[in-house]
KENU-924457 format. One record per residue (C-alpha): x, y, z; residue in one letter; residue number from 1. Coordinates in steps of 0.02 Angstrom, whole numbers, plus 50000, padded with zeros to 5 digits. Layout:
N
X; Y; Z; a; NUM
...
REM end
This chain:
582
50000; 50000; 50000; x; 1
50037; 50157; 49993; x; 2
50082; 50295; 50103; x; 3
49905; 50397; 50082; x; 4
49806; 50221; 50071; x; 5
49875; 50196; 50238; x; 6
49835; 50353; 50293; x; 7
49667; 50343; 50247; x; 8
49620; 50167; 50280; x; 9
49700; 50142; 50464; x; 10
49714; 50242; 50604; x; 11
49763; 50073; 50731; x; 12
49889; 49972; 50657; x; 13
49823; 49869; 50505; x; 14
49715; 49707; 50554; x; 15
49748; 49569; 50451; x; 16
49641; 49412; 50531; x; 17
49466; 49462; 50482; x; 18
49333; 49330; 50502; x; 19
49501; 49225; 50579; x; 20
49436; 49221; 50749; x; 21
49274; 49130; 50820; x; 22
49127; 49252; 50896; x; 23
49144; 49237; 51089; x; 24
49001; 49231; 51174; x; 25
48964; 49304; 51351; x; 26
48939; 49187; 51475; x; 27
48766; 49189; 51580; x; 28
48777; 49265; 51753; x; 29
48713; 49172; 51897; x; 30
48668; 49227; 52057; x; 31
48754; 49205; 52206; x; 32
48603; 49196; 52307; x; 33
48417; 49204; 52296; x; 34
48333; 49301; 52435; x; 35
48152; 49313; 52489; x; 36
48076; 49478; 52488; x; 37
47997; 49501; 52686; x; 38
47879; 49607; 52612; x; 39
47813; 49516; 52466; x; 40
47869; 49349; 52485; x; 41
47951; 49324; 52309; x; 42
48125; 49285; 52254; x; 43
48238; 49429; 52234; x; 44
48413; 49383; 52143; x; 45
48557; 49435; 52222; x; 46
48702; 49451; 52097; x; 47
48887; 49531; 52120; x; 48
48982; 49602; 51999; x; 49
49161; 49657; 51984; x; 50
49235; 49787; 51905; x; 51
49428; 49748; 51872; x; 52
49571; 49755; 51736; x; 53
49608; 49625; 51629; x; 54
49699; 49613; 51462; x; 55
49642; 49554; 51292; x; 56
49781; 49504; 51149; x; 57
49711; 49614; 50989; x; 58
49863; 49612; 50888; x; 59
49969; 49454; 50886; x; 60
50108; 49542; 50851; x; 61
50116; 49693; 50966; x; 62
50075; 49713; 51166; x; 63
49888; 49684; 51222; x; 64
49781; 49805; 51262; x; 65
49751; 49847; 51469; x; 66
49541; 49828; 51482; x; 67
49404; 49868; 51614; x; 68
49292; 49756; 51614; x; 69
49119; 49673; 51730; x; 70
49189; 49516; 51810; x; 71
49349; 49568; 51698; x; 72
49299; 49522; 51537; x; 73
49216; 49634; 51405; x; 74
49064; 49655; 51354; x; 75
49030; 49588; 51530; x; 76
48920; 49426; 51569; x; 77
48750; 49427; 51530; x; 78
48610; 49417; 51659; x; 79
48455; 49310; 51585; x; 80
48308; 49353; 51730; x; 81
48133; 49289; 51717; x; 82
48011; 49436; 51713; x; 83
47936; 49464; 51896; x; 84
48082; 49432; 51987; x; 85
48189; 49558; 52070; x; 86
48361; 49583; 52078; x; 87
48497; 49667; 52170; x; 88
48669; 49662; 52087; x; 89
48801; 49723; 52215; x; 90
48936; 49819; 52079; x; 91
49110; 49803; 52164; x; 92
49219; 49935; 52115; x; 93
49413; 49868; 52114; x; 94
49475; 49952; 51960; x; 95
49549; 50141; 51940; x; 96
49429; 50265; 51890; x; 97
49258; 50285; 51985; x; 98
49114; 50225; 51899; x; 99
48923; 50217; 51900; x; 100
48797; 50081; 51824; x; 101
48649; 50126; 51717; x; 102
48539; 49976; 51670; x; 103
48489; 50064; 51492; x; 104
48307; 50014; 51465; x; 105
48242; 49983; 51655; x; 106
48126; 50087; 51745; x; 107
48225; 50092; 51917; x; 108
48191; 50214; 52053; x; 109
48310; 50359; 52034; x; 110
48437; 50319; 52157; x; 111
48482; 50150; 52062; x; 112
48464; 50209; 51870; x; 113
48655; 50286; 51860; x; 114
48645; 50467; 51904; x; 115
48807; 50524; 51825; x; 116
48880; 50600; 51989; x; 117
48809; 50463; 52103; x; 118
48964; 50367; 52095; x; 119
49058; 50221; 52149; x; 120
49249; 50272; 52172; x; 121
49382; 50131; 52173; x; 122
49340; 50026; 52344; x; 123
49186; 50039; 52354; x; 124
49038; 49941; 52296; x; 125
48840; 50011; 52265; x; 126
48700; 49895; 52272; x; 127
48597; 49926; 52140; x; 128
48398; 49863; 52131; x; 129
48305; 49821; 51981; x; 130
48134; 49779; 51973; x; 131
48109; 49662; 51814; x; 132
47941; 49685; 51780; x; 133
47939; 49738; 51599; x; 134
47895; 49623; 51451; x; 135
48034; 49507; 51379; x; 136
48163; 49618; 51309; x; 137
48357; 49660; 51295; x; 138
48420; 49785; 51409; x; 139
48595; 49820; 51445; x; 140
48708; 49885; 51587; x; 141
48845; 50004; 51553; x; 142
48948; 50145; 51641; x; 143
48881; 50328; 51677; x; 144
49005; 50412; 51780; x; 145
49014; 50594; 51754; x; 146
49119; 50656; 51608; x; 147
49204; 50489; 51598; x; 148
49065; 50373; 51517; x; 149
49146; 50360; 51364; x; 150
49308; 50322; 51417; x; 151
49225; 50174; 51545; x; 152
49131; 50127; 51404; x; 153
49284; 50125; 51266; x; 154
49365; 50015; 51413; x; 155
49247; 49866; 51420; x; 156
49114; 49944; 51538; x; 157
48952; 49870; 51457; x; 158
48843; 49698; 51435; x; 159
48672; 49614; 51404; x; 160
48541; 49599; 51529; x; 161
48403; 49509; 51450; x; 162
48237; 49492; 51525; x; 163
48128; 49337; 51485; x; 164
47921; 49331; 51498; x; 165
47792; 49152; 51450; x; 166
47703; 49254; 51325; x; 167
47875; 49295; 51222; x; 168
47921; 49097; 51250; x; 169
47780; 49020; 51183; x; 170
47780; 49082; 51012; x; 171
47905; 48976; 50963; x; 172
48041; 49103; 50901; x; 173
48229; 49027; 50881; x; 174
48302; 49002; 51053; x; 175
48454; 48935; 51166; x; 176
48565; 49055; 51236; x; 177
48727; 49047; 51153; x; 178
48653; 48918; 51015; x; 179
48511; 49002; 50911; x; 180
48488; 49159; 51020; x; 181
48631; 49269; 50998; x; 182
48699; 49437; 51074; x; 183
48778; 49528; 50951; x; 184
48852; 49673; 51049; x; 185
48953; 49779; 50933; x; 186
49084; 49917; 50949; x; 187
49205; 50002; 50873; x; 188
49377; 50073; 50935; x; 189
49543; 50136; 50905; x; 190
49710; 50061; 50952; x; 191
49894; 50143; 50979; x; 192
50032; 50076; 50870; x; 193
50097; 49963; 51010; x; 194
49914; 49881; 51011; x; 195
49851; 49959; 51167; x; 196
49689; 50038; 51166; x; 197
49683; 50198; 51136; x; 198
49595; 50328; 51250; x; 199
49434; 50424; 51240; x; 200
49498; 50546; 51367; x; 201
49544; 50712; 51266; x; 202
49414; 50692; 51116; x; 203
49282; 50792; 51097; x; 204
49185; 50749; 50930; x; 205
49154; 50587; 50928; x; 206
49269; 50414; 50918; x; 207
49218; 50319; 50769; x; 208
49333; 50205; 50781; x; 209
49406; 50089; 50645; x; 210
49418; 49920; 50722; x; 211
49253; 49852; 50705; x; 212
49201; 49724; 50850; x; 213
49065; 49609; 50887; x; 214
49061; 49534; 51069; x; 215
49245; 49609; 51095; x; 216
49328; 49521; 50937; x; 217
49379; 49604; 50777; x; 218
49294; 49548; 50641; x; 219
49244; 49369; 50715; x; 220
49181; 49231; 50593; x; 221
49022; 49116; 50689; x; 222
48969; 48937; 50614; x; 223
48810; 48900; 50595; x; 224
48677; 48788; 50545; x; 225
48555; 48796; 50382; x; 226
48420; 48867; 50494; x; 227
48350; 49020; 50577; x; 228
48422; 49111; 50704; x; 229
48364; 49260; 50804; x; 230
48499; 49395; 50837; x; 231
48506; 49522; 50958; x; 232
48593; 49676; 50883; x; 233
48650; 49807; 51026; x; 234
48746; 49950; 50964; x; 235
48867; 49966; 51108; x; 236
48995; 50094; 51027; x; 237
49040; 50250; 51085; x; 238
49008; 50339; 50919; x; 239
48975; 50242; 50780; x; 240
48809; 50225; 50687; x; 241
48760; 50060; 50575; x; 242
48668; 50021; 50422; x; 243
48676; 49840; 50456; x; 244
48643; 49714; 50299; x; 245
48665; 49535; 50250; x; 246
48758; 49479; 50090; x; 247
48847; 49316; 50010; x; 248
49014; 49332; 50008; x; 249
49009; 49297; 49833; x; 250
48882; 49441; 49784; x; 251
48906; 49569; 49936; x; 252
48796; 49709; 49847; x; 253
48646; 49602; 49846; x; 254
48545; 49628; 50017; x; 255
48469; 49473; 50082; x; 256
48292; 49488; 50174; x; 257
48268; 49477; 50354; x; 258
48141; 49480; 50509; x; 259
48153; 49631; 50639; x; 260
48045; 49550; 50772; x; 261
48102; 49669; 50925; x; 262
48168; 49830; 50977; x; 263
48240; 49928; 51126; x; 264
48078; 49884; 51203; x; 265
48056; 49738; 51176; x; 266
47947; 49642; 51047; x; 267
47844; 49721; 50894; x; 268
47672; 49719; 50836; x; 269
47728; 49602; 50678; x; 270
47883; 49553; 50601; x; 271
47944; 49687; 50489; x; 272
48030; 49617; 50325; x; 273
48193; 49720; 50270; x; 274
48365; 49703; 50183; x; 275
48435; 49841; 50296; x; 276
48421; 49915; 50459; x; 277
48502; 50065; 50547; x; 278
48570; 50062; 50723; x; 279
48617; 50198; 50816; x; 280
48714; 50215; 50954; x; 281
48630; 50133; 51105; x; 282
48479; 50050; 51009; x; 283
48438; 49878; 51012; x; 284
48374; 49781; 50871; x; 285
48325; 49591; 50851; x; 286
48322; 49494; 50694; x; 287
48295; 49339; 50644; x; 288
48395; 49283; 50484; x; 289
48335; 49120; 50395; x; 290
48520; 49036; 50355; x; 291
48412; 48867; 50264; x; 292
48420; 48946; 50112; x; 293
48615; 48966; 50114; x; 294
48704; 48800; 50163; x; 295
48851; 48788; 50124; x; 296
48891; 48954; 50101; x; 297
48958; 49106; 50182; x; 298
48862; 49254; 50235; x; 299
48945; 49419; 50282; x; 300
48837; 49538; 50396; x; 301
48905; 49725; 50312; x; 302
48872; 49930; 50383; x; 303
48840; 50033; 50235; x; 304
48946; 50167; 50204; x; 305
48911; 50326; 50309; x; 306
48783; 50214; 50405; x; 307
48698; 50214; 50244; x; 308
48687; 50404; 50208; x; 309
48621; 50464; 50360; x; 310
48773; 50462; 50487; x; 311
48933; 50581; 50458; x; 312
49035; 50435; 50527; x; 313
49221; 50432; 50479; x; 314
49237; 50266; 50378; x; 315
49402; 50151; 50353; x; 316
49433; 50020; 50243; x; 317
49364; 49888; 50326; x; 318
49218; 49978; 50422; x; 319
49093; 49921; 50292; x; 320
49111; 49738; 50390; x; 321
49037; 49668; 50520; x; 322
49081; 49479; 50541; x; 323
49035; 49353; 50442; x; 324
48935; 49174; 50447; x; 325
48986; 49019; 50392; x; 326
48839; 48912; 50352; x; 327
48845; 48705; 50360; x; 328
48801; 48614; 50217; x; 329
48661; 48497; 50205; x; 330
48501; 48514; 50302; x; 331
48420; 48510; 50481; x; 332
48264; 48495; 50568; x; 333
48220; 48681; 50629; x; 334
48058; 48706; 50761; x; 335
48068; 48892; 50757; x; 336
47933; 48984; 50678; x; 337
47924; 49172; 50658; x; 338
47752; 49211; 50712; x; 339
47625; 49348; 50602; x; 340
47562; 49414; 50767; x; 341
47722; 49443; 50902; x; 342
47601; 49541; 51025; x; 343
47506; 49692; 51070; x; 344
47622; 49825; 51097; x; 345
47555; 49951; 51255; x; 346
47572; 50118; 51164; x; 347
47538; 50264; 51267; x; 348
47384; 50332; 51280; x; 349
47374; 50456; 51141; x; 350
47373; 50652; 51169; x; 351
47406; 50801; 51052; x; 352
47531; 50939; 51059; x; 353
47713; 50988; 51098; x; 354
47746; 50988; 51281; x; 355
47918; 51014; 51264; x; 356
48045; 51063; 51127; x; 357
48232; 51014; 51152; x; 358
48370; 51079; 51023; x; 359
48516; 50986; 51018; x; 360
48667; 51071; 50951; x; 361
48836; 51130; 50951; x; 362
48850; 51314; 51017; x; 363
49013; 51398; 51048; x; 364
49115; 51223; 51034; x; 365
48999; 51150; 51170; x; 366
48883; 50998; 51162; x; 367
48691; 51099; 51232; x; 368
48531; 51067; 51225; x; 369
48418; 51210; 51234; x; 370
48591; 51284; 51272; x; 371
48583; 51213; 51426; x; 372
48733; 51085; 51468; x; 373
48723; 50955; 51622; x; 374
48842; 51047; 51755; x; 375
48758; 51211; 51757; x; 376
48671; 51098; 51904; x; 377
48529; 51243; 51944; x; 378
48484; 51237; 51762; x; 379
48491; 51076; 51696; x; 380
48297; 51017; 51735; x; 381
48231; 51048; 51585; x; 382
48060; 50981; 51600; x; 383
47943; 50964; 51747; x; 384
47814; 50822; 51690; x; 385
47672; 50765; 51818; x; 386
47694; 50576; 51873; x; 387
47572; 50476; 51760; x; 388
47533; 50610; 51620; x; 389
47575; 50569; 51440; x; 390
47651; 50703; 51339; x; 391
47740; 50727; 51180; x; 392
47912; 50794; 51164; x; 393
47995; 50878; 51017; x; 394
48182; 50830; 50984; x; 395
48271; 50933; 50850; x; 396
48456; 50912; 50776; x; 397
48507; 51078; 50773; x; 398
48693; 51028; 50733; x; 399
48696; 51023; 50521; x; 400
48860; 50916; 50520; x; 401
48812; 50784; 50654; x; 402
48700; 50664; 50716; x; 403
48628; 50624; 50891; x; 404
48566; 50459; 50965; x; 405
48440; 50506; 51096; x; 406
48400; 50415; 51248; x; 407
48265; 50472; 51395; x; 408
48287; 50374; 51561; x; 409
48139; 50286; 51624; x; 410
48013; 50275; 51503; x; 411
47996; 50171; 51332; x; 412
47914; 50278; 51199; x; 413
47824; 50298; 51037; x; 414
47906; 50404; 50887; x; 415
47769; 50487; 50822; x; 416
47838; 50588; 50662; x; 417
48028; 50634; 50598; x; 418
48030; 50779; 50468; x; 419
48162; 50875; 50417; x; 420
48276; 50758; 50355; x; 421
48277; 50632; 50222; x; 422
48161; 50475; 50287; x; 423
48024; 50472; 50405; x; 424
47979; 50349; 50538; x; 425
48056; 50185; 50492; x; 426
47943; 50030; 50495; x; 427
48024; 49951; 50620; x; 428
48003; 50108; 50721; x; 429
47826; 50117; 50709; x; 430
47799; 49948; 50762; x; 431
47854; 49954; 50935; x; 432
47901; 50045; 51098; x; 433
48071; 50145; 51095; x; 434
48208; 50213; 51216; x; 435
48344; 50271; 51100; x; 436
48280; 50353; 50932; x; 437
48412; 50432; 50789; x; 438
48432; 50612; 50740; x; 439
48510; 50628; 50590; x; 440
48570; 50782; 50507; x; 441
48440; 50937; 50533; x; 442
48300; 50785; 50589; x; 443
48151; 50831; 50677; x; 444
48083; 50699; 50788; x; 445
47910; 50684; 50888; x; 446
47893; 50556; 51032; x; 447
47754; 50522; 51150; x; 448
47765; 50438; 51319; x; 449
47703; 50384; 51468; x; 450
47769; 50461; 51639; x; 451
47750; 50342; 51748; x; 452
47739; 50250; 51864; x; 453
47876; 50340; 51970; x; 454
47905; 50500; 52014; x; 455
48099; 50580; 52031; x; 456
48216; 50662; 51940; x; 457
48306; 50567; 51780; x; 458
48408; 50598; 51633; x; 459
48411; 50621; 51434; x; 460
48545; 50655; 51339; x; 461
48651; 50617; 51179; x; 462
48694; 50427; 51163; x; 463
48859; 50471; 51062; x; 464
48964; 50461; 51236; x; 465
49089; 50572; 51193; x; 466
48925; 50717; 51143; x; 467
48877; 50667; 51329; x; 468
49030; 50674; 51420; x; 469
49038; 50864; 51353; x; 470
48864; 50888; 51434; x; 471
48738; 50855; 51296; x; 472
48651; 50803; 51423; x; 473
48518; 50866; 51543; x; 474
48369; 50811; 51677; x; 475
48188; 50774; 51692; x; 476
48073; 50782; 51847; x; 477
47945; 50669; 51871; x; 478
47858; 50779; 51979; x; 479
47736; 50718; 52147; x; 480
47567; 50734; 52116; x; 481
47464; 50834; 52271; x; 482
47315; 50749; 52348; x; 483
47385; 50575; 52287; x; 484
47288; 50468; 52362; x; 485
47427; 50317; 52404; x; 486
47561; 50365; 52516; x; 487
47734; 50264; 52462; x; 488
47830; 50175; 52622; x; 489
47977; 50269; 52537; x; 490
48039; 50436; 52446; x; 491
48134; 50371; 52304; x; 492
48140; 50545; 52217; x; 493
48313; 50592; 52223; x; 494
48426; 50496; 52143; x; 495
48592; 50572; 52262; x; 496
48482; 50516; 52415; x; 497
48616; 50464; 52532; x; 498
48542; 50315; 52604; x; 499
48588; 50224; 52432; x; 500
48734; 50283; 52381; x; 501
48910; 50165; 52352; x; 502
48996; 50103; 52530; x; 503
49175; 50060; 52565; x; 504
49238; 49891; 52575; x; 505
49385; 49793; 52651; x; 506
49456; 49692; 52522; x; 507
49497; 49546; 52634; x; 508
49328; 49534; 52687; x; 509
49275; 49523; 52494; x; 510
49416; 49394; 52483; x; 511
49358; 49278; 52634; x; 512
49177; 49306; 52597; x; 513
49162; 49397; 52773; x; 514
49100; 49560; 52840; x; 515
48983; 49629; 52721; x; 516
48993; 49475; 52601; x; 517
48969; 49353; 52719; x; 518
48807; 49263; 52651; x; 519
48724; 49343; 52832; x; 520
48773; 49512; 52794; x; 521
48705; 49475; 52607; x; 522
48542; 49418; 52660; x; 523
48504; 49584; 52793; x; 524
48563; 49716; 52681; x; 525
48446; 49642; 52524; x; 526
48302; 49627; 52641; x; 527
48324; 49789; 52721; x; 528
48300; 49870; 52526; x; 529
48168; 49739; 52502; x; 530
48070; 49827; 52656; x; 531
48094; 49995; 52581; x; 532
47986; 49932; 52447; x; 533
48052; 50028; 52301; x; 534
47929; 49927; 52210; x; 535
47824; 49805; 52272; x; 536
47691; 49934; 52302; x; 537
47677; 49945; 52099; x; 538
47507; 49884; 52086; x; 539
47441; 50020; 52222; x; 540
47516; 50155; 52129; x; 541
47466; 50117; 51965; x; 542
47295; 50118; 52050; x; 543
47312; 50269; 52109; x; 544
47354; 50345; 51983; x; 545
47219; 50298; 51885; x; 546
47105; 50347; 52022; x; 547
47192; 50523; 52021; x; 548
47180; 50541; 51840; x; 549
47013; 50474; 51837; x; 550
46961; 50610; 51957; x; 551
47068; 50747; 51900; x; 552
47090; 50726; 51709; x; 553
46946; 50837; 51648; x; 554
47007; 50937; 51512; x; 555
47196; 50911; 51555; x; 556
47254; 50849; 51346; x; 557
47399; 50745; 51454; x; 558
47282; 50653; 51567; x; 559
47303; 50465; 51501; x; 560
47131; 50430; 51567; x; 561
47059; 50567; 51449; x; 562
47081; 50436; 51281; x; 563
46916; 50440; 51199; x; 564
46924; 50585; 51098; x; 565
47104; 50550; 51054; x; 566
47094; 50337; 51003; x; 567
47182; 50382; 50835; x; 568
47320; 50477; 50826; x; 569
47288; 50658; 50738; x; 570
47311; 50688; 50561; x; 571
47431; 50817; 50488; x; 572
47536; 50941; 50590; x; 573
47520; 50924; 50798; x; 574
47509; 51090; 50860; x; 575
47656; 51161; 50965; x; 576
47703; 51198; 51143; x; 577
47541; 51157; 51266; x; 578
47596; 51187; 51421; x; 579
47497; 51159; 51589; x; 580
47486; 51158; 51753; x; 581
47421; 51037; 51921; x; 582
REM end
């Protein structure tokens, strides 16, 4: 090659062993105990994870690369929890930099959804609770820590946490862990000339990255049978955007169909039949690819170029490849069926009007939105919404020459409209719930969701990490309703409430399984949360809130009990900015 090819093509040192290595695949986490809530007399899942160095040989040839990983391995393990059952997972900080854990998808009371400054600092540990009671979906945990999520992230900081429901089981979609139901967690990074991994700490634009990696190999290859398989895409990169496709090897412009059954929130109304799909930073996708047709054969899964038009991704020479598949000749018997009907999908309640508008741009060689950037801390609530309204939110890309994944804490939501740009609302958008949704270049974007059922303060921001770390990235408040006619056992508004922030340990005691790991000390602590009840009084606050609503929601557009007028969503432009107040 020569000196510009090289230039262009490789930032890292050249990789020469694509589709060389097998896809790794993360092993399951089990828990180290299961504990009985005293309040509610269920199981609740008791889980540790630790956060440690380890180091992963990229480059034969040159020095590995120093990671950060959960349990030391990257992405970390991945929790598979039936829905209904609760879990605490005790995150045990033993690395260098502080962290804190967002479970991306989850509605968690604020103290345990990742508040960027509620962090765990080397030594300490945070238990965090989750409450599991969503519909069978993909969720995943990564790092939030204040200003240093993307280099946590770039590090190793992030893995699957699927959540499993009988409904999704029994239509009879390809399954097995690890044998027809597979994570595809994909990233992409840079790496130094010695073949260490190189930092996110000093950028402020965005990482693209030209080492492409699927379940933290470059470029793996996976063998597989003639036979379909469902794959669960999860776009775990800092920066990059992709316009995902399958091809032969032999005929790589010719798109093969597929099956998007699921997204970020879980599963559609119907399989929607494509030959490409875009994945933005932080969204979740799952597919089911029918390999019967193909044995013998390879098939390479590819990223368009410039995640297909849309992104303003930097691309390499080998960025337009994903891994690839290498298909078994001959045939096999193959139960799975891909359903017409997947489910009902619970939309929000439908309402008209712009609640709030949020601008997201680059202003004075800052990352804003509404100009407003997460540490001016008496500014950054940019939205008061009253616990259990629905309302619809306006999300613009003010920035020309980039793109923004956006993701709002706590709620799944419906994207109503996108203008400005050059698609609208994708199919497989429209189908189901969302928590991430893509702003490309001058895009205008509509969603609609439902508040509830908690009330506190949360976060939205920019999904690119490095757009978030420079404070594209701001705060919601779920605000208390008055006259609410349940009382809660506990205040879990704040999410820097000291009662649940990270403790010190003694690392012998972690060692020896004594002091506050002793399976004693484990059992107290979970109960004592478990008596807090951050949410085993669900049920009486989802009644009370229709109750309140019921009572209250006269004339109030946002009440979700107000749905008669409003069963179809409106036609043509939604008038702008309602605003209101209890």
């Amino acid at each position: 090659m020569c000196e510009s090819v090289l230039a262009s093509d490789w930032e890292s040192p050249e990789y020469r062993s694509l589709f060389s290595q097998p896809l790794p695949i993360p092993p399951v986490k089990q828990p180290k105990q299961i504990i009985t809530n005293p309040v509610t007399g269920g199981n609740i899942w008791y889980y540790e994870i630790e956060l440690k160095g380890f180091q992963q040989q990229v480059y034969p040839q040159l020095q590995p690369a120093r990671l950060v990983g959960y349990d030391g391995i990257s992405p970390g393990p991945t929790f598979i929890i039936p829905k209904g059952t609760e879990s605490v997972v005790r995150f045990i900080n033993n690395a260098e930099r502080e962290n804190s854990v967002h479970l991306h998808g989850s509605p968690s009371r604020a103290p345990f959804d990742g508040w960027a400054e509620d962090v765990t600092k080397p030594g300490q540990f945070k238990d965090y609770y989750y409450p599991n009671t969503q519909s069978a979906r993909m969720l995943w945990y990564h790092d939030h820590a204040m200003a240093i999520t993307a280099e946590n992230a770039n590090f190793g900081q992030a893995g699957a946490y699927i959540v499993t429901d009988p409904a999704e089981d029994s239509l009879g979609l390809p399954s097995g862990y690890g044998q027809f139901d597979i994570p595809l967690i994909l990233a992409s990074k840079y790496y130094n000339q010695n073949g260490t991994l190189q930092s996110a700490l000093g950028e402020e634009d965005s990482l693209w990255g030209d080492i492409i990696h699927v379940n933290g190999q470059p470029w793996p290859f996976m063998n597989v049978q003639p036979r379909k398989y469902r794959l669960r895409f999860l776009n775990a990169a800092l920066s990059r955007n992709f316009a995902l496709y399958f091809a032969r090897t032999t005929n790589i412009n010719n798109k093969l169909p597929f099956q998007v059954i699921a997204s970020d929130a879980g599963l559609l109304e119907v399989p929607v039949r494509v030959s490409d799909l875009y994945v933005s930073a932080a969204e979740r996708y799952e597919v089911v690819f029918d390999f019967s047709g193909y044995a013998g054969q390879t098939i390479e899964l590819r990223n368009l170029k410039e995640a297909g038009g849309l992104g303003v991704d930097d691309d390499y020479l080998h960025t337009d490849k994903v891994m690839r598949f290498v298909v078994r000749a001959g045939t096999v018997s193959d139960p799975s069926v891909v359903p017409a009907t997947l489910r009902a999908v619970p939309f929000p309640p439908a309402t008209s009007g712009i609640d709030h508008s949020f601008l997201f741009e680059r202003t004075n060689s800052e990352w804003r939105i509404n100009d407003i950037g997460f540490a001016d801390v008496e500014n950054r609530i940019l939205a008061k919404v009253p616990r259990g309204t629905v309302e619809i939110w306006e999300l613009e890309n003010g920035s020309g020459g980039w793109t923004h994944p956006i993701h709002v804490h706590l709620v799944d939501f419906k994207i109503l409209q996108r203008t400005n740009g050059e698609r609208g609302v994708m199919p497989y958008e429209a189908r189901g719930l969302k928590d991430v949704v893509w702003l490309a270049r001058n895009e205008k974007v509509l969603v609609e969701a439902h508040y509830a059922p908690w009330n506190g303060v949360y976060m939205f921001h920019c999904h690119n990490l490095i757009h978030e770390d420079h404070d594209m990235m701001a705060a919601f408040n779920v605000t208390a309703l008055d006259n609410f006619g349940y009382n809660e056992t506990t205040d879990y508004s704040d999410p820097m409430d000291p009662r649940w922030r990270a403790r010190s340990y003694n690392r012998a005691d972690f060692l020896a399984r004594t002091g506050v790991f002793s399976d004693a000390a484990i059992k107290e602590r979970v109960q004592e949360l478990a008596r807090q009840q951050p949410y085993s009084e669900l049920d009486e606050v989802e009644q009370a809130l229709d109750e309140f609503w019921e009572e209250n929601g006269d004339g109030n557009p946002n009440s979700p009990r107000d749905t008669a007028a409003r069963s179809t969503p409106p036609v043509g432009p939604i008038p702008r900015y309602r605003r209101f107040a209890l």
